[in-house]
C-alpha positions as CSV (number, residue, x, y, z in Angstrom):
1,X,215.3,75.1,155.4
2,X,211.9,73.5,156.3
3,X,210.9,70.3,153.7
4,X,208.5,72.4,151.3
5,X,211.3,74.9,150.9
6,X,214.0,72.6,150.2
7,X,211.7,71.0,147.6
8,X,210.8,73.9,146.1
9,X,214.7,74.9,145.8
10,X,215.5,71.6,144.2
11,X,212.4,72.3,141.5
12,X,213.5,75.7,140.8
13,X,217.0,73.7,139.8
14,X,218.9,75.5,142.7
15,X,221.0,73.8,145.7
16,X,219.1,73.6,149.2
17,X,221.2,72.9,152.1
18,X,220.5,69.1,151.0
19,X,219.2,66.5,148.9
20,X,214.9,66.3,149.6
21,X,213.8,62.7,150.1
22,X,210.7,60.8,149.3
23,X,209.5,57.7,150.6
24,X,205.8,56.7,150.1
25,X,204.3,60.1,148.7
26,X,203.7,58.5,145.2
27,X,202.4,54.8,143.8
28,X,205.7,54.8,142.4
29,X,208.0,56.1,144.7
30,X,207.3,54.0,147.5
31,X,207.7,50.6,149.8
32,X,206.5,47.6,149.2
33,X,204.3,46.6,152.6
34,X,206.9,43.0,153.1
35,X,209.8,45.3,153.2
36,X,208.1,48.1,155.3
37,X,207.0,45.8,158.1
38,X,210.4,44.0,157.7
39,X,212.3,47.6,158.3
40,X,209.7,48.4,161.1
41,X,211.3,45.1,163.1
42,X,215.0,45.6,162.1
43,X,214.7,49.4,163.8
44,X,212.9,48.3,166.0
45,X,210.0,50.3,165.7
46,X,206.6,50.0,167.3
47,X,204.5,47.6,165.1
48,X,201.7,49.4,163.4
49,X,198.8,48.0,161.6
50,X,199.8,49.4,157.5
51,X,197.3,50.2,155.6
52,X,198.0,49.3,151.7
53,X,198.6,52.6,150.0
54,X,198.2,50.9,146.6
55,X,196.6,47.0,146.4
56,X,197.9,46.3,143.1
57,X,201.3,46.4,143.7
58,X,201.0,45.4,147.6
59,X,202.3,48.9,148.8
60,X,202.0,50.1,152.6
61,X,200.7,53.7,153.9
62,X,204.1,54.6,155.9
63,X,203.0,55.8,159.2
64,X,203.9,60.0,160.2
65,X,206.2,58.4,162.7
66,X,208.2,56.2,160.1
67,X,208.3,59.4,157.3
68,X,209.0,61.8,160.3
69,X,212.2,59.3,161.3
70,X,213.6,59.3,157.5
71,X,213.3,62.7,157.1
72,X,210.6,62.5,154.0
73,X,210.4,65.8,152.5
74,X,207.0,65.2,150.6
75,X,203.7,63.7,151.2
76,X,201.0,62.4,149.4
77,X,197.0,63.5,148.8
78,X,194.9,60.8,146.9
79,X,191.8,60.8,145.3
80,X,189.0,59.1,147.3
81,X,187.1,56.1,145.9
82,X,183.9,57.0,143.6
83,X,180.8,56.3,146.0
84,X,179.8,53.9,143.1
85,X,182.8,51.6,143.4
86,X,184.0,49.4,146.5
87,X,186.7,47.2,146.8
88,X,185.6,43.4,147.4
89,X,188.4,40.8,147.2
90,X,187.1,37.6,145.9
91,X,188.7,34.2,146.5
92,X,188.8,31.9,143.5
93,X,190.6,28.8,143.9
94,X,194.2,29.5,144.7
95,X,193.7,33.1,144.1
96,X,192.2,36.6,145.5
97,X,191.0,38.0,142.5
98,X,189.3,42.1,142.5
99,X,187.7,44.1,139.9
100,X,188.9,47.7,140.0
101,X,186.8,50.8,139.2
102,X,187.5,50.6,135.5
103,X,186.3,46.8,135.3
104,X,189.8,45.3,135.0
105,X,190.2,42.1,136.1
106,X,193.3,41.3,138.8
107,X,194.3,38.2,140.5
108,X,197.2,37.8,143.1
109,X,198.0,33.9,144.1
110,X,197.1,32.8,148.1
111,X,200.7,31.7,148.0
112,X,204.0,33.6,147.8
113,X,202.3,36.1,145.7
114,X,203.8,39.7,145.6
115,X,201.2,41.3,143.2
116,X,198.0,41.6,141.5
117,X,198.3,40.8,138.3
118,X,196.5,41.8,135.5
119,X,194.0,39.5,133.8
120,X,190.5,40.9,132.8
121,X,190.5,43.7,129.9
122,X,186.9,45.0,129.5
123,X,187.2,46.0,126.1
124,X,188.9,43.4,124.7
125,X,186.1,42.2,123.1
126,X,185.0,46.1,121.3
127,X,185.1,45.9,117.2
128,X,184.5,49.8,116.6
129,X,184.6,53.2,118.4
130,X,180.8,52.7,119.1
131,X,181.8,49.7,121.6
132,X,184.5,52.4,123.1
133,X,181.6,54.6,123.5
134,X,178.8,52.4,125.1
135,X,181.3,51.4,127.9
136,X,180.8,52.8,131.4
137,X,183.9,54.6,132.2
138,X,184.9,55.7,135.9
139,X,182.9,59.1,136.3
140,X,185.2,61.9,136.9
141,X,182.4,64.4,138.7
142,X,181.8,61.5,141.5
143,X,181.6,64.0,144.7
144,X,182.7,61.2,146.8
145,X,186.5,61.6,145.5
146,X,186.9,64.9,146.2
147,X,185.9,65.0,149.8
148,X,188.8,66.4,152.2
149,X,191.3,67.2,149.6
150,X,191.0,70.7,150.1
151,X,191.8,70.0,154.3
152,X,194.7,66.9,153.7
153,X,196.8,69.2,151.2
154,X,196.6,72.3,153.6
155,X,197.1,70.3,156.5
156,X,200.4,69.0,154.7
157,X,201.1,72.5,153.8
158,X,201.2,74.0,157.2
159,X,203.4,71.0,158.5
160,X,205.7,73.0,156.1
161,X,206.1,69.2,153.8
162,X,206.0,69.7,149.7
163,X,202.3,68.4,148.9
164,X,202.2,65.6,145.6
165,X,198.9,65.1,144.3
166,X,197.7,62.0,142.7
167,X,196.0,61.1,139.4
168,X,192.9,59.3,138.9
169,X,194.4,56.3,137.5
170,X,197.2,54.8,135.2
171,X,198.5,57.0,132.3
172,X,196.5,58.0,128.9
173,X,198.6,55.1,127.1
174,X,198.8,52.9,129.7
175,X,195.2,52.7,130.1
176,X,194.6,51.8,126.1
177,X,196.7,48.2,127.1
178,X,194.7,48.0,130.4
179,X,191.6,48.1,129.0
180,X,191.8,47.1,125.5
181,X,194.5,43.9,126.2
182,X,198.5,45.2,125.4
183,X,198.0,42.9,122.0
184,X,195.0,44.2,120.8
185,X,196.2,48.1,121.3
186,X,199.2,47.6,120.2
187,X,197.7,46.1,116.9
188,X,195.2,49.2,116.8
189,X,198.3,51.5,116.8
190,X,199.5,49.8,113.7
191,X,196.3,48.9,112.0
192,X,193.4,50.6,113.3
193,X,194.6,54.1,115.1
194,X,191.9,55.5,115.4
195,X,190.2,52.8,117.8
196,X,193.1,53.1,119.5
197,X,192.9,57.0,119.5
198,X,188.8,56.6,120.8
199,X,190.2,54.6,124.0
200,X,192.7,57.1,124.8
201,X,190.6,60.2,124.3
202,X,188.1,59.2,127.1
203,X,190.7,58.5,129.2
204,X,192.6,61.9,128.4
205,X,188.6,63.2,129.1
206,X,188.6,61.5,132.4
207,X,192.1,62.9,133.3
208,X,190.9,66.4,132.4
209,X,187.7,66.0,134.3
210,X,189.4,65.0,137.2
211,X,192.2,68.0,137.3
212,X,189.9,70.3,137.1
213,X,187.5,69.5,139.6
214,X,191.2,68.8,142.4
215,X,193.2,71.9,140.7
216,X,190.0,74.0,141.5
217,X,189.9,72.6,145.2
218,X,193.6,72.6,146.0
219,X,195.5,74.0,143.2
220,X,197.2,76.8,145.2
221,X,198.2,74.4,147.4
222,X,199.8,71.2,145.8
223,X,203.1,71.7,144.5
224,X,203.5,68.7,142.1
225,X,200.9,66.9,139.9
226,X,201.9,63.4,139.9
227,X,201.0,61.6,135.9
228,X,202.3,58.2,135.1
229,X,202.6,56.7,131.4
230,X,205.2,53.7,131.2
231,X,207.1,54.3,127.7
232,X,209.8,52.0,127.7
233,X,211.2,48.7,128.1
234,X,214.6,47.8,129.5
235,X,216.4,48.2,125.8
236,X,213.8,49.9,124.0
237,X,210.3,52.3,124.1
238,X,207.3,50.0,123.5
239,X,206.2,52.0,120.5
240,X,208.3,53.7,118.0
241,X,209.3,57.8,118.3
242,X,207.1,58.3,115.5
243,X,204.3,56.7,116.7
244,X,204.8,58.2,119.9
245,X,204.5,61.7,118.6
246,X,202.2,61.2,116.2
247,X,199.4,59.9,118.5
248,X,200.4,60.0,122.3
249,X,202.4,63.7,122.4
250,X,199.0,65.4,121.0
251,X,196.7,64.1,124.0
252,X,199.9,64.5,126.8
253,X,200.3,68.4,125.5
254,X,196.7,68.7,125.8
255,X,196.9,67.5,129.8
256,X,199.9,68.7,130.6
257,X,198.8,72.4,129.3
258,X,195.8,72.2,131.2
259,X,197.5,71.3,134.3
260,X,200.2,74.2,133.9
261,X,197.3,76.7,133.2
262,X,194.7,76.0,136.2
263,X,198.2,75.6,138.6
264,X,201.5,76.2,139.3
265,X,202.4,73.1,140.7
266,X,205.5,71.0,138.7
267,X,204.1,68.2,136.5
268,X,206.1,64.6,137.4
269,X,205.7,61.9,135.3
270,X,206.4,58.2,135.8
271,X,207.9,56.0,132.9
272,X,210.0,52.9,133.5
273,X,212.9,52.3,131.1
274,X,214.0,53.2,127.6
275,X,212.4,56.5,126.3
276,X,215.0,58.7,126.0
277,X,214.3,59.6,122.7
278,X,211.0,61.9,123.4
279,X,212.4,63.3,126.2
280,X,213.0,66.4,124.4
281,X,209.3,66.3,123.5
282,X,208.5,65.6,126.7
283,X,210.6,68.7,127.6
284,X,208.3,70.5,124.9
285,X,204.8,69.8,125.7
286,X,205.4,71.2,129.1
287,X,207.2,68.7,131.7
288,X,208.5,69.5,134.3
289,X,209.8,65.9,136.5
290,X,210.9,62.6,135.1
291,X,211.0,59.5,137.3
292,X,212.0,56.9,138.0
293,X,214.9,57.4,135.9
294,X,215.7,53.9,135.5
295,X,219.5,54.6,134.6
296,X,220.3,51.0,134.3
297,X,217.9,51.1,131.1
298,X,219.2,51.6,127.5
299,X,220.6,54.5,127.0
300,X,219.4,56.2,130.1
301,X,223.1,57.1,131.8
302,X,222.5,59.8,134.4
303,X,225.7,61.6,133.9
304,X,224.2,61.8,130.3
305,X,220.6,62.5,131.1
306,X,221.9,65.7,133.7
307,X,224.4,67.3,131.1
308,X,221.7,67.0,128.1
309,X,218.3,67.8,130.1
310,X,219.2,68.8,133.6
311,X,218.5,72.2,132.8
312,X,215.1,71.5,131.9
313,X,213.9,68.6,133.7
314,X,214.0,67.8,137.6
315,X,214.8,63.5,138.3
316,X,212.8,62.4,140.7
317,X,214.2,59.0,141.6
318,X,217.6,57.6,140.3
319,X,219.1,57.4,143.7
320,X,219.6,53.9,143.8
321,X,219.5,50.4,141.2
322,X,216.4,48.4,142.6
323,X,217.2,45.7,140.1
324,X,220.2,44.2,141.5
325,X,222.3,46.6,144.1
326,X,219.4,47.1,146.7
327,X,217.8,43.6,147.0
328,X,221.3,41.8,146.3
329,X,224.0,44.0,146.9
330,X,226.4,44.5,150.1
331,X,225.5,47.4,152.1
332,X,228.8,49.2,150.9
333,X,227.3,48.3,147.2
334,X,223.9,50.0,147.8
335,X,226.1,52.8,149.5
336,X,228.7,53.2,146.4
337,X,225.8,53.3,144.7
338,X,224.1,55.7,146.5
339,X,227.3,58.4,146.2
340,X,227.7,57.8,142.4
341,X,224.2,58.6,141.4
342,X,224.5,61.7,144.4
343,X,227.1,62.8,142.0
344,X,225.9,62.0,138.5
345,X,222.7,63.9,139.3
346,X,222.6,66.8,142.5
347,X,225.2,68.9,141.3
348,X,223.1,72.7,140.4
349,X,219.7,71.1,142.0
350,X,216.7,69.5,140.7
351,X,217.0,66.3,142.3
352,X,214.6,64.6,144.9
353,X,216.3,61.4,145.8
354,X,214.1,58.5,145.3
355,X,214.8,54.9,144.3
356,X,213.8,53.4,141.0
357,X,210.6,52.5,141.5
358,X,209.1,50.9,144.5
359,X,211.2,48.9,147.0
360,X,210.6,45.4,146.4
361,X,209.6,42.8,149.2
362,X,212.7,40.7,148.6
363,X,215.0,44.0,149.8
364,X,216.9,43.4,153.1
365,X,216.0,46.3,155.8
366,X,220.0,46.9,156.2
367,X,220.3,47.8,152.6
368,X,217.4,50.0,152.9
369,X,219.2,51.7,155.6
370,X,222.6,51.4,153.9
371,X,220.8,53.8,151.2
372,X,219.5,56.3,154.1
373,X,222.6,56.4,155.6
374,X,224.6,57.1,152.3
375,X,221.6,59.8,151.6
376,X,223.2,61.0,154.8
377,X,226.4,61.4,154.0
378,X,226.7,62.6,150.4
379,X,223.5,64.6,149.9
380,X,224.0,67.8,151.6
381,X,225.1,70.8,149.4
């Protein structure tokens, strides 16, 4: 099997001759640039001058040569930058500081700093839905971010690798925290839902605008659309079932059945933690991939997640605890590891092996090979 086929085998939920493997092709499923460069040296590869895939969270672009080595099944096509927006790091005291191209604020410290963190929230100031709709939001119909995605995903495609296409930005929820401040959304939800509603419907606009304009480009090319929207904590979802359905399910059925009718690409959504409570209506409003499947979070168990859902929903991820086994574990730990999750999750297909989340600058190159190798070993069919 070439890579697109043996993803496409694991989407359908059938066994390729082995496990596919991503590295890099999402802003969630990749390597932080510390632990990249650090791997580069311990395999003693050539060095290479990494672009940052992602700024934020300080990922690197892995080079063809480092994805062709690992045997990466998948790989990515981004949006471009709107022609109205450029970055332009700032320094402010002991920080680099950024505005993004929704106006939120992010500042990363000069020293031992591993991220930008969030600290501006343009509307965190806005009393009423007419403040929500005075605000310049990103503008979907930019030509600027379209350019070339047509060319990258066929270019992908006839290198016979699965094609995942990005979104425009952070998740319809995530989005209302982002912009309005996580307190003051939070206390919209409760008290004022309708606010909160307003800041998520020109987001769930944006999305819309933006999938329409890519699926039209590239749509018979791409095989998974790649959505994020964070849900849960470590013991719990950050807003109750109910609210969850009653005012976040609405606007991801309305994306998600969009995406499914301009494409036939697999819909893969990102949430870290707790949530598995609306899984099922996830499952309903058209999902298709879950990830990172966090398994280490409240009542996440994989063997439990595959024998209720497996036959509905691919994992993307799960392959490996990022929390504690890969940055502090023994490399028979991260392997162990490695074969129980193989087992809890590949049997009957629809797994890509992933780790949860991003790997994290503190992870030691050997353990990130201890995980390859394991992949190795236990993830043929």
């Amino acid at each position: 099997m070439n890579s697109r086929e043996r993803l496409i085998t694991a989407l359908q939920h059938k066994e390729p001759d082995r496990i596919p493997f991503d590295i890099g092709a999402t802003l969630i499923t990749g390597i932080t640039k510390t632990a990249y460069l650090n791997l580069l040296e311990y395999l003693a590869m050539p060095k290479e001058e990494s672009a940052f895939f992602d700024i934020v969270q300080q990922l690197a672009s892995p080079s063809e040569a480092f994805l062709s080595k690992f045997g990466s099944d998948v790989r990515n096509v981004s949006p471009n930058d709107p022609s109205t927006w450029k970055l332009a790091i700032e320094e402010r005291g002991d920080y680099w500081f950024f505005k993004d191209q929704w106006q939120i604020g992010w500042r990363m410290p000069k020293k031992k700093g591993f991220y930008f963190d969030m600290i501006e929230h343009p509307l965190a100031d806005a009393l009423d839905e007419k403040d929500i709709d005075s605000y310049a939001f990103p503008d979907a119909d930019n030509e600027a971010r379209y350019v070339g995605i047509r060319e990258k995903a066929l270019d992908i495609r006839n290198r016979n690798y699965g094609v995942v296409m990005s979104s425009i930005g952070a998740g319809i929820f995530e989005y209302g925290g982002w912009l309005r401040g996580y307190e003051n959304f939070y206390a919209d939800l409760a008290g004022d839902p309708d606010l909160a509603c307003k800041v998520m419907d020109k987001v769930l606009e944006i999305k819309l605008k933006y999938w329409d304009r890519v699926l039209s480009l590239a749509g018979d090319l791409i095989d998974v659309v790649q959505e994020a929207d964070d849900l849960g904590s470590q013991n719990s979802m950050l807003i109750s079932p109910k609210m969850y359905r009653q005012y976040l399910k609405p606007r991801h059925q309305e994306l998600f059945n969009f995406i499914h009718r301009k494409t036939k690409a697999k819909i893969f959504l990102h949430s870290c933690g707790s949530f598995r409570e609306v899984i099922p209506d996830l499952i309903e409003v058209g999902l298709d991939i879950i990830n990172p499947v966090q398994f280490n979070a409240a009542h996440m168990d994989s063997l439990e997640l595959k024998k209720d859902f497996g036959k509905d929903l691919v994992f993307w991820g799960g392959g490996v605890d990022t929390q504690k086994i890969l940055p502090k574990g023994t490399v028979m730990e991260v392997k162990d590891c490695v074969k129980r999750q193989i087992e809890a999750l590949a049997p009957g297909g629809g797994l890509v092996f992933n780790t949860v989340h991003n790997i994290q600058s503190d992870v030691p190159p050997q353990n990130i090979v201890a995980m390859w190798e394991a992949l190795q070993e236990y993830g043929k069919y």
